[in-house]
Structures are given as C-alpha cells and as structure tokens.
C-alpha positions as CSV (number, residue, x, y, z in Angstrom):
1,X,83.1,-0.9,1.9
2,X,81.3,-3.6,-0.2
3,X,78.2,-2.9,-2.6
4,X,75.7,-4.2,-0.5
5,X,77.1,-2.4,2.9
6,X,76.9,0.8,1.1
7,X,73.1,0.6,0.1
8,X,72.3,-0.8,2.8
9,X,73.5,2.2,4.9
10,X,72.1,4.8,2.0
11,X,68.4,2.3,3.2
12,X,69.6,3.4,6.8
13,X,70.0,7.1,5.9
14,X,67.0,7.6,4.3
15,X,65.3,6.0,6.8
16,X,65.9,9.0,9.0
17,X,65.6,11.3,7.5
18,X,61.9,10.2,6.6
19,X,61.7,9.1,9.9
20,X,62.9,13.0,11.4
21,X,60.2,14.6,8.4
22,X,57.4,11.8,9.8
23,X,58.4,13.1,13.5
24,X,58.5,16.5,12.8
25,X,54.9,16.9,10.6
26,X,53.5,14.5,13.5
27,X,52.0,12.2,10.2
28,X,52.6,11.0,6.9
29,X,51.6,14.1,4.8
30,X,55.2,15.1,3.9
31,X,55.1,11.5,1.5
32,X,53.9,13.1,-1.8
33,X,57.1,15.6,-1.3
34,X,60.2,13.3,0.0
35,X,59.1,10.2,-2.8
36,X,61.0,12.0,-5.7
37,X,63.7,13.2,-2.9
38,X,64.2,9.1,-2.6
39,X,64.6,8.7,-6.0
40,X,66.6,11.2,-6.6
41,X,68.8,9.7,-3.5
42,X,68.7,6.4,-5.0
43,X,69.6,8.1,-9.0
44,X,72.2,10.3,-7.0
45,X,73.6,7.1,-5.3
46,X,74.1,5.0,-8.4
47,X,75.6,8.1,-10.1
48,X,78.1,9.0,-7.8
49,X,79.4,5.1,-7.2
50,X,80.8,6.2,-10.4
51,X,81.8,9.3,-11.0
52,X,82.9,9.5,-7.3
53,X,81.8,13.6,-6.8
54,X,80.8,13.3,-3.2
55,X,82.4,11.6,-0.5
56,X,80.3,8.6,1.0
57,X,78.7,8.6,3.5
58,X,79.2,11.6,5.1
59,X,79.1,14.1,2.4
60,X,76.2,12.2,0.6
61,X,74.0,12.0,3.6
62,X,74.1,16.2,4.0
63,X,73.1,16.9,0.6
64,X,71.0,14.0,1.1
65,X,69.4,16.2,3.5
66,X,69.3,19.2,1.8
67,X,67.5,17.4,-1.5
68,X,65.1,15.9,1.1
69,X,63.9,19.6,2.4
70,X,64.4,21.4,-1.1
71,X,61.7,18.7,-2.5
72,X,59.6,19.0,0.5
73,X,59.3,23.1,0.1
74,X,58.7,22.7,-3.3
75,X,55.7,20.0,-2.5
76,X,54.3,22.3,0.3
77,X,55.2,25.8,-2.3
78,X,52.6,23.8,-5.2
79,X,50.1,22.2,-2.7
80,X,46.9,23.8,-2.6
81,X,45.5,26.0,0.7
C-alpha cells in the first residue's frame, strides 16, 4: 500500500469514528475530548509506519477506537457538572 493510500484511509477512519461520536452525542460537544485522540492517531500512525507494532489497517483502526473512547471518558470524567 503506498504512503499516500495509507493516510488517506487513516483520514477515512477517523472520519468515522468522529462521525459515529458526532451521531451518537447528537452535536459537536464530544470535540474538546476526541482532538488529542486525533493526534494521538496521527503520532500513533507515524510511529507505527516504523516500528511496524500493529497491523494496518485493521488492527490500528480497533485501538484506534479504543484511544478515541478512553480520551472521550477522560474529557467527560474532568468536565465540569
């Protein structure tokens, strides 16, 4: 798979998974909580091109997935009542 297929499809997979977060809060509010899940996604992508720990796609996109809700409780855990 070349570089630019491979981001492109790590664009695609973060796409829904915000787009599943966006559907499930019914708005926007989950933002502040999945923006360092992104970047970690994007860090984690870059990372393992190299070191090659997780398979790609399919293993990436699950802990993906797992990053994306860990960040969110944390967000919601901090936020104020």
């Amino acid at each position: 798979m070349t570089a630019m297929r491979s981001w492109a499809l790590l664009a695609i997979v973060c796409a829904v998974l915000l787009g599943g977060c966006t559907a499930l809060a019914g708005d926007v509010a989950h933002w502040p909580g999945s923006l360092p899940a992104i970047a970690l996604m994007v860090l984690g992508k870059a990372v393992n091109d190299r070191v090659k720990l997780l398979k790609w796609p399919m293993e990436f996109a699950f802990w993906s997935a797992i990053l994306l809700i860990f960040c969110n409780l944390v967000y919601l855990h901090f936020k104020p009542l």
